[in-house]
Structures are given as structure tokens and as C-alpha cells.
MARKOL-715856 format. One record per residue: x, y, z of N, C-alpha, C, O, CB in turn. Coordinates in steps of 0.2 Angstrom, whole numbers, plus 5000, padded with zeros to 4 digits. Glycine has a CB too. Layout:
<pts>
XYZXYZXYZXYZXYZ...
</pts>
This chain:
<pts>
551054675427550954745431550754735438550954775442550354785428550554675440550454665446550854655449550754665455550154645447551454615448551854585451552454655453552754655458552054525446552454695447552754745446552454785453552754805458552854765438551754815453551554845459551654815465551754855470550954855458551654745467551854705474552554725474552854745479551654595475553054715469553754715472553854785473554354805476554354675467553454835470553754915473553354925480553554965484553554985468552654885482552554875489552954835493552754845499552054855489553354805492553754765494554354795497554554805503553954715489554654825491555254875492555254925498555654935502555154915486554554965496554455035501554155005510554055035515553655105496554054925508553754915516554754895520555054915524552854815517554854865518555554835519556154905520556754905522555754785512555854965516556355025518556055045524556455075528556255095512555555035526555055085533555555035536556055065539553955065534555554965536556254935541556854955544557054945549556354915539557054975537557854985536557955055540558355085544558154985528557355085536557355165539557355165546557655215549556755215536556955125550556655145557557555115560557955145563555655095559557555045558558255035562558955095562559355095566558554975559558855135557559455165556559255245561559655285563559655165546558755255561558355315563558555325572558555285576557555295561558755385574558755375580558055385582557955335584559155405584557655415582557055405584556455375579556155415576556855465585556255295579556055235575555255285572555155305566555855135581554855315576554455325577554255385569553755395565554355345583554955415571554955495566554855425557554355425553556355565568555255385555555455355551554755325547554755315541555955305553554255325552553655275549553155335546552655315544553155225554553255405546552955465544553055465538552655505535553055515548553555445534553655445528553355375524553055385519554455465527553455325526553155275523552555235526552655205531553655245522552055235522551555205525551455125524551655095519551055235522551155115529550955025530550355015525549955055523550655015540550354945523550054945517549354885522549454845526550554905510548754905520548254875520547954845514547954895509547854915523547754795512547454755505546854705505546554665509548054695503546754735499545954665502545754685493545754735490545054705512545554625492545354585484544654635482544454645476545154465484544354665487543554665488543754765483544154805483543154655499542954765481542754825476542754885480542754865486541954825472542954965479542855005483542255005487542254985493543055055481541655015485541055025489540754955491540254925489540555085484541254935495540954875498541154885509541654905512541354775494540654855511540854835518541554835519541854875523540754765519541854795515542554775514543054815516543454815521542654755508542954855511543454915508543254945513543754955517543454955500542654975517542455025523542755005529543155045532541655035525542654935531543254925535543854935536544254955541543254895535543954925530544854935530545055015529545655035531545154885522544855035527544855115526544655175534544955225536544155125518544055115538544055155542544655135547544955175552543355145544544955075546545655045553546155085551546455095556546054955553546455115544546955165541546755215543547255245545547055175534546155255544546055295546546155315553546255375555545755295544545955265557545955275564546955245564547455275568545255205567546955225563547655225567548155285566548455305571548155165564548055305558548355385558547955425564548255465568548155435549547455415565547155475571547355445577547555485582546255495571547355395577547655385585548255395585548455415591547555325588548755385582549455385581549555465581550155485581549655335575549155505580549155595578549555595572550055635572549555655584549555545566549955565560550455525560550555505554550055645560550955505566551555475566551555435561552055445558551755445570551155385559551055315557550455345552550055375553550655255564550655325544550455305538550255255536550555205536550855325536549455265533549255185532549155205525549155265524548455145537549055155519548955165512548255105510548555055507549655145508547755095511547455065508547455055500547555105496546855085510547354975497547554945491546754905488546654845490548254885493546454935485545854895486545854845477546354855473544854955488545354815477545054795469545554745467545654725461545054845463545854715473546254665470547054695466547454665462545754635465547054755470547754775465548354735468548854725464547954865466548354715472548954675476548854605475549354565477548854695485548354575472548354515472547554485475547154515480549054495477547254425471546854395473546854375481547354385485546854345470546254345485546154325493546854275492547254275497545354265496546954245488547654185491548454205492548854195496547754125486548354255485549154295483549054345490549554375491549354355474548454365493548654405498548854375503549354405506548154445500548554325504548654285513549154255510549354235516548154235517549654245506550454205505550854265506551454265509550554175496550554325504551154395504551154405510551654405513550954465499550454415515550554435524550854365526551354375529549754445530550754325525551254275528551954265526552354235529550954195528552054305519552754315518553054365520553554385519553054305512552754405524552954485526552954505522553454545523553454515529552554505516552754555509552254625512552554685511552554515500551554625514551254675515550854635523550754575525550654685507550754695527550854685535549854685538549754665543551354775540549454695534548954685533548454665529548654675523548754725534547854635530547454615523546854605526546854575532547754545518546454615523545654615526545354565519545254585513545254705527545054495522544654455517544154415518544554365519544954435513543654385518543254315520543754295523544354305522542854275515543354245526543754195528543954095523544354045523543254185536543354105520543254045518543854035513543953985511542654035515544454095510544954055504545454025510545653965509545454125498545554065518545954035521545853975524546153975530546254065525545553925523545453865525545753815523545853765526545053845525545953835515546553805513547253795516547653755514546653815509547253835521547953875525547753835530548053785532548053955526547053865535546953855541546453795541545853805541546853915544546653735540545653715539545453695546545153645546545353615533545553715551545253735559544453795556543953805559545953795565544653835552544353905550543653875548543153905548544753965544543653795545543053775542542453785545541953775542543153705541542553795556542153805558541553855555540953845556542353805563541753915552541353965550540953935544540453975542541854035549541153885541540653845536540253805539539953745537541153795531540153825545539453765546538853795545538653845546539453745555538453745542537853785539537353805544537353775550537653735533536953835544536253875547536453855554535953845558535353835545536953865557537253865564536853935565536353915568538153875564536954005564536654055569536154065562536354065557537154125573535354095564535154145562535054195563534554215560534854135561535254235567535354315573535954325572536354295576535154305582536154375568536854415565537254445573537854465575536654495558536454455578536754495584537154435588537654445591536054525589536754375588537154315592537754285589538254255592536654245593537654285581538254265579539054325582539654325584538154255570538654385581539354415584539554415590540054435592539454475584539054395595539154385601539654335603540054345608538654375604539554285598540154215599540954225597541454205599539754155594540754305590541254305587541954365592542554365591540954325580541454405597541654435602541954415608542354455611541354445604541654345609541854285614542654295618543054265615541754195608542754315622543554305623543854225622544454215620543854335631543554185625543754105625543754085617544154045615543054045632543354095612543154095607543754115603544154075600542654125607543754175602544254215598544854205600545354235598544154295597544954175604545654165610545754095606546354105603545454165622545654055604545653965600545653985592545953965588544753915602545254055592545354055583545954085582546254065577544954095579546154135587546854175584547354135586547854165586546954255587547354065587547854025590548053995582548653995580547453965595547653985580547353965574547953955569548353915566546854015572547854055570548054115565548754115566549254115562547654185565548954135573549554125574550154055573550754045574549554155581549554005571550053935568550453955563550953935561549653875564549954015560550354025550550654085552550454135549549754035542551054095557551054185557550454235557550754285555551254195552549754225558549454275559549254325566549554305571548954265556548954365565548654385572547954415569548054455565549054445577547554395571546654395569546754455573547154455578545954315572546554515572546454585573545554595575545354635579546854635566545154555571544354565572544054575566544054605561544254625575543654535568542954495563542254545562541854545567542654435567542354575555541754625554541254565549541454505549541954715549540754585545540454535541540254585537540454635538539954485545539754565531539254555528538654535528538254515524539454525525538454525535537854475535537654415532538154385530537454505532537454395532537254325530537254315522537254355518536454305532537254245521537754255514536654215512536254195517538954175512536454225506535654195506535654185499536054205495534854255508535154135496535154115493534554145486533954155489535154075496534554155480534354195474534054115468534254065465535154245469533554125469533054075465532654105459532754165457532454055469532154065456531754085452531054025453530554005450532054085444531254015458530753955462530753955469531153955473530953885461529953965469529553985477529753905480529453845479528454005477530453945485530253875490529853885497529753935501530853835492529853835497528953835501529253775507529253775513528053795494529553725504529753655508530453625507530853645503529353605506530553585511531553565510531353525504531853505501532053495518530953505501530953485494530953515488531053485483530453455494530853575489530853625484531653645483531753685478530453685487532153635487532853655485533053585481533553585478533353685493532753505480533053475477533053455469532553435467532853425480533553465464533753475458533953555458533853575452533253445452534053605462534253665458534753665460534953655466533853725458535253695452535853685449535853775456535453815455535853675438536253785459536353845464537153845461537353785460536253825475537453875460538353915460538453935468538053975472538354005455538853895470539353905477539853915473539953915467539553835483540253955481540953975479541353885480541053825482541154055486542253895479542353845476542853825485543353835488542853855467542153785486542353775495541953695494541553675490541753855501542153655500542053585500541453555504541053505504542753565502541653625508541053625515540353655510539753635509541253695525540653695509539853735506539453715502538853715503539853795503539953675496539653615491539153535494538753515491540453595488539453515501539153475504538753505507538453465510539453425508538553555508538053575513537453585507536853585508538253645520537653605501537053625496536753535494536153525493537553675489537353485493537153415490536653395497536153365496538053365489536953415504536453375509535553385508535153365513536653385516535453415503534953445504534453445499533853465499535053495505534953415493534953385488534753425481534453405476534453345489534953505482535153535476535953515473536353475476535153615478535953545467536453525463537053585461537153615456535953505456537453585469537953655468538553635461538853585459538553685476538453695461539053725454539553765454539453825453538653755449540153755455540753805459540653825451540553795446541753785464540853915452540753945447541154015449541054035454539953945445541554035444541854135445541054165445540554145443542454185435541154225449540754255451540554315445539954335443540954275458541054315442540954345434540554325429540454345423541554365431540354245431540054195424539354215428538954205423540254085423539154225432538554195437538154255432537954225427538554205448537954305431537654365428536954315423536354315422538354405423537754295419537654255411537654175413537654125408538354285405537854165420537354095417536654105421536454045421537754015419536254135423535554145426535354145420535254095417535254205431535354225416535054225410535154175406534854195401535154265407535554115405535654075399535553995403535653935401536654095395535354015409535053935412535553885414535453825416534553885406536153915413536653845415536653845422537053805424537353855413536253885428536353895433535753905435535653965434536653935433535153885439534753915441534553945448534053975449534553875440535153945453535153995458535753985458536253955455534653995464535854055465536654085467536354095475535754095478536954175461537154105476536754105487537454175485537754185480537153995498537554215491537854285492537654315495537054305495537954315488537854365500537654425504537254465500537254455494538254465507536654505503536454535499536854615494536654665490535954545503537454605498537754675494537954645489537854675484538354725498538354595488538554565482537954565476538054585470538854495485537254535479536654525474536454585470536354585464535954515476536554635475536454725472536954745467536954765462536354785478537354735470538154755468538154735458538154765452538954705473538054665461538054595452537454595450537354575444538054495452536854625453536154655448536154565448536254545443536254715440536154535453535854465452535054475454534754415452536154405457534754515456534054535458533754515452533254475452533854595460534054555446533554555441533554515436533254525431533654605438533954435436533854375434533454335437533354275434534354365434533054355446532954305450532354335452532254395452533354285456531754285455531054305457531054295462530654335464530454285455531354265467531454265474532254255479532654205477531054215475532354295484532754285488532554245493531954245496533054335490533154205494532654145502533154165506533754155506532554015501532854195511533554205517533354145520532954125524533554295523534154095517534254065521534754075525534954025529534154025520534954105525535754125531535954045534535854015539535454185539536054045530536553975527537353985531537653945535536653975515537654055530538354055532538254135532537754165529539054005525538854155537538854215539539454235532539854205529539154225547539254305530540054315525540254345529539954395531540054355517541154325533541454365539542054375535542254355529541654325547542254425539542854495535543254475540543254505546542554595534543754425539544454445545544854505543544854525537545154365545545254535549545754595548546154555551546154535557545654665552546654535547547454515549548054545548548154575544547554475548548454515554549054555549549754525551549654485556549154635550550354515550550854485548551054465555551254525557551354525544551154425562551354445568551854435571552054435577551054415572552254435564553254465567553254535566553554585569554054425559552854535561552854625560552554675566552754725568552354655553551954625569551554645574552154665581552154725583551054585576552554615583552854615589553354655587553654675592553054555591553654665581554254695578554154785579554654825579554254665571553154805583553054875583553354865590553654825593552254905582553254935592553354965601552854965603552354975599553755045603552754965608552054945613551554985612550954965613552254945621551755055611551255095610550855095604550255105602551455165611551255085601551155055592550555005590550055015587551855015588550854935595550354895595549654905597549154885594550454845598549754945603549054965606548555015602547955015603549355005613548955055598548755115591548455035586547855035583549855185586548754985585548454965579547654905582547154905580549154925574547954875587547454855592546654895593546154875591547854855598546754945597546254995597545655035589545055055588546655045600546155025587546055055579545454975575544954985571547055055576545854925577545554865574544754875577544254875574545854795576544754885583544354865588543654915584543154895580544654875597543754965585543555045580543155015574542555015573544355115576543655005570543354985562543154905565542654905561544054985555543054885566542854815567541854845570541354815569543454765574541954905574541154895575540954945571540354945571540854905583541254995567541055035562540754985558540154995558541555075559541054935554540954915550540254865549539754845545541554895549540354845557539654785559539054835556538654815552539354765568539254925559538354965559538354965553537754945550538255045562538854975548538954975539538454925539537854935538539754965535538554895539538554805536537654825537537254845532538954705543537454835544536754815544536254895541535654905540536554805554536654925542536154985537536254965530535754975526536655085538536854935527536654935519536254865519535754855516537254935513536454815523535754765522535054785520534754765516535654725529534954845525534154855524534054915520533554935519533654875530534654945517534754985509534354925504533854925500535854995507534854885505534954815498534354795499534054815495535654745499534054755503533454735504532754785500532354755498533354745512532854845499532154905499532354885492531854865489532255005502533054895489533054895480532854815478532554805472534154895476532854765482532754725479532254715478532054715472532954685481531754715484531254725484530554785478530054765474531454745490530854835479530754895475530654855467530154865464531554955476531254815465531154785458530754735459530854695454531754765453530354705462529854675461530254605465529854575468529654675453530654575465530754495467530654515475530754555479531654445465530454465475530154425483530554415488531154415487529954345483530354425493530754395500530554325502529954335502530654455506530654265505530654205507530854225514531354255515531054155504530354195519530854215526530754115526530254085524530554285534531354095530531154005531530854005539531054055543532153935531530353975541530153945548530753925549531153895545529453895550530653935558531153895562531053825559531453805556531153905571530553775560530453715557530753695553530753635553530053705555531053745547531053725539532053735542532453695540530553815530532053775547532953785548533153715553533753705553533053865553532753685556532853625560532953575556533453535556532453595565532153565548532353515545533153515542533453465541531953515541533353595540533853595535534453565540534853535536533953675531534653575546535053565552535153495549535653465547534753575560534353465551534353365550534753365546535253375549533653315548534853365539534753355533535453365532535853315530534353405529535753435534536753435533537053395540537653415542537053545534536653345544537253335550537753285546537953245551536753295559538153255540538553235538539053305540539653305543538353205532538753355538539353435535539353445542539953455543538953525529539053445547539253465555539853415558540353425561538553475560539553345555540153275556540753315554541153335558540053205549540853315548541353345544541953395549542453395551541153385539541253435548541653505552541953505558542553515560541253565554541453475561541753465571542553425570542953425574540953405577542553375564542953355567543653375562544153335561542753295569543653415560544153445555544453505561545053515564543553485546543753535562543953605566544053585576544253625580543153665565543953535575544253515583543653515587543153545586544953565586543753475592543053475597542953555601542453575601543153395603543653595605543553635607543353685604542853715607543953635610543453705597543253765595542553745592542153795591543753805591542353695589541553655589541153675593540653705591541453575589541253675598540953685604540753745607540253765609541253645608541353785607541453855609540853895604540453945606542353865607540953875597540653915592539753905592539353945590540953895586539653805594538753795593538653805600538253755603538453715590538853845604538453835612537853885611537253865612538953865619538053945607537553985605537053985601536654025600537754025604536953925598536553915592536153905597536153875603536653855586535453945592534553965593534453895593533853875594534054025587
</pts>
């Protein structure tokens, strides 16, 4: 069924083609068929508000000309079948973490560096950076993309049933990471025991002990009711969870100038909508957590330098995977 739904998305984006060439005025042709926006993520996430506010805004800026369709829950395909389909021109937008496309891009590994920022305000400042985002979208345009702009999640933190107190307190617990190489060594330097795991087992392995903590944004904890398996959240803001907006950049240059400038501006729009989202439900998600009884952990700066010591193998790694210029570009701002 799915495959069957990408190839009639497929169909009706490649008619918006045919139609706009054959059309004497290109502009009139894109009012009947809408541009497709995708992203793997649940309706009522960050995610989906992002993406839903850049569809939005481009029909209003465009006054209607230009049709966007948002595709959420994964109907179009997991994070990887999406970024294979924008890089095959099958669908001209997609909004998703960053961390599946490192397999694609492993420059992007820089955003896996661990306890690099703890100030969501400085990390976006860097992510704002023109010299900065000017090296990452370099990146993107290796594979055919164009990085449109970077909303987040906040800090991705870590769900226990054990008060830590000290960097010795994180060593033997069995934590679930996602199935990432950087994130896995940054949990081993530290000397917990990560477990790549579907995010659909995590529920039922807390209650059944195969698992003793999990790290995630806090919307995800609320969303999966991981609160109510765990006695403490430790914000360690370990890794930012960042939401790229990308989109196909043959299809990009393939618009008219005014067009680009409608989807450009539009990004720009939902890109800071989505930050204010992000930080109002943080401290939504925060009050429920709270409210049921588990704890908040905040770490000292001390406990964040030891953890720094501790991963400089995973910054080894990174800096030199992700290249010395964009290493650099990205820790100048680190607190």
C-alpha cells in the first residue's frame, strides 16, 4: 500500500511538470497540483507543526498559486525511503532529524557531538550562523539537497530509575540509543551499556528490565508515556533533536525566481514558528512529567566538563569525520 501511495505521489508530482511545461502561463498549472511535503514524524509533534506551518505559508505567500500537501506518520515512507525519494525527485520536500542522514552525509555527524551546547538559545545561534549553514548546505547540495532550515526538539535527555548524582552513576546502565555509531560511543565513553533498540520495544522493555534507561526529547517521553516507567529525567542535553527542511535542488532551481523566493521565505517563517513551538511544549512536557511524580536531574557545569573529558575519543571521531572547518565553525560557541 505504500508503495502504491509513493507511485501515485510520484505520478501527480511529475504531471505538475509536464503540465507547467505545456502550459503557457507555468504559474496557472501548479494551482491544480500540489507540492508534496513528508516527514516519518506523528501528527501532533514539532515535526508535523513545522512542516504544516511551511505549506501553509507558501500557499499565503504565493496568494493560493502554489499548492502544498503535507504527508505525515510515515505514509510516504520511513527517514531513509524519504531522503532516497527527495534525492530521487520522487517527492520535492521532507522534513526529518538529521541523524538517519549521516549515512548519506557523514559530514552531518557533526550534530552528534555529545554535550557540545547546553543553551538551546546558543545552539541556534550557531545553527543561524551564515559561515556555518553556508558549509552545511554544501554538504547537502553533494547529494542533491538544499538545507531550507533547522527547527529542533530541544535537547534529546536521558530517562532512568537511578539518581545520578556522579559520572559514576551512569556506569552499567543498559540506556536504548537510537541505531547511530556516534551516539552509541558517546554512551560507551562513559561507561553505560547502550542498546540500539525500535522505539516501539522501549515501553515494554523498561517494564520487563531489558532496558534500564532511554535518552529522547522530552516530547517523545510524554508522547511514549516513558515517564511512567522512569523515577528520574537527567537533562543531560547530550544531543540536540534537529529537524532539517529539505528539498530536491534540481526541483529547487527548476522553480522561477519568485517561486524560490515564496519557498525560501516561507522556510524561514516555519523555521522560527516552530523553535517557539518546540520551547512552549518543552515546558508543557516538563509540568506532566513532573505532575506524575518523577524527578528532574539538572547536571552541574562540573559533571558536563567531566562528561566532555570522558567522550573526547567521540569528538576525535567526529572532528575528523566531519572535517576540521565545519568542527570548528560549530565548537567555537561551546559554553
Amino acid at each position: 500500500m505504500r508503495k502504491i501511495k509513493l507511485l501515485l505521489c510520484v505520478i501527480m508530482l511529475w504531471s505538475v511538470t509536464a503540465c507547467a511545461e505545456k502550459a503557457e502561463d507555468p504559474a496557472k498549472a501548479s494551482q491544480s497540483y500540489p507540492w508534496i511535503v513528508a516527514t516519518d514524524s506523528p501528527a501532533d509533534t514539532v515535526t508535523s507543526i513545522y512542516a504544516n506551518k511551511f505549506a501553509q505559508e507558501v500557499m499565503r505567500l504565493s496568494e493560493g498559486r502554489i499548492q502544498m500537501q503535507v504527508y505525515e506518520n510515515g505514509t510516504l515512507g520511513g527517514d531513509r525511503e524519504l531522503l532516497e525519494s527527495c534525492m530521487g525527485k520522487d517527492i520535492p520536500f521532507i522534513l526529518q532529524n538529521t541523524a538517519p542522514q549521516v549515512n548519506f552525509m557523514p559530514e552531518l555527524c557533526i550534530f552528534d557531538l555529545p554535550v557540545a551546547y547546553t543553551s538551546i538559545t546558543k545552539l541556534r545561534e550557531t545553527l543561524d550562523d551564515a559561515t556555518f549553514i553556508k558549509m552545511v548546505n554544501a554538504v547537502y547540495e553533494k547529494k542533491g539537497f538544499r538545507l531550507l532550515g533547522m527547527g529542533d526538539q530541544s535537547f534529546r535527555v536521558m530517562t532512568t530509575n537511578r539518581k545520578i548524582q556522579t559520572l559514576q552513576d551512569f556506569k552499567g546502565q543498559k540506556i536504548r540509543t537510537m541505531e547511530n555509531k556516534y551516539h552509541i560511543a558517546f554512551w560507551q565513553s562513559i561507561h553505560a551499556n547502550p542498546t540500539p533498540m525500535t522505539f516501539s520495544e522501549v515501553y515494554i522493555g523498561l517494564q520487563q528490565g531489558t532496558i534500564d534507561a532511554q535518552e529522547n526529547p522530552y516530547e517523545v517521553i510524554v508522547s511514549g508515556k516513558i515517564y511512567e516507567q522512569q523515577d528520574y529525567i537527567v537533562q543531560t542535553n547530550h544531543l540536540p533533536h534537529l529537524l532539517s527542511l529539505i528539498v530536491n535542488e534540481e526541483f529547487f532551481q527548476s522553480l522561477k525566481i519568485e517561486d524560490q523566493q515564496v519557498v525560501l521565505k516561507a522556510a524561514e517563517i516555519a523555521k522560527n514558528d516552530a523553535r517557539k513551538k518546540a520551547d512552549a511544549r518543552v515546558k508543557e512536557r516538563l509540568a506532566i512529567i513532573t505532575q506524575s511524580g518523577t524527578n528532574i536531574i539538572t547536571l552541574d557545569e562540573a559533571m558536563i566538563k567531566e562528561i566532555r573529558k570522558e567522550a573526547a575519543v567521540v569528538y576525535e571521531d567526529i572532528h575528523k569525520q566531519a572535517g576540521d572547518a565545519i568542527y570548528q565553525a560549530y565548537t567555537k560557541h561551546m559554553q
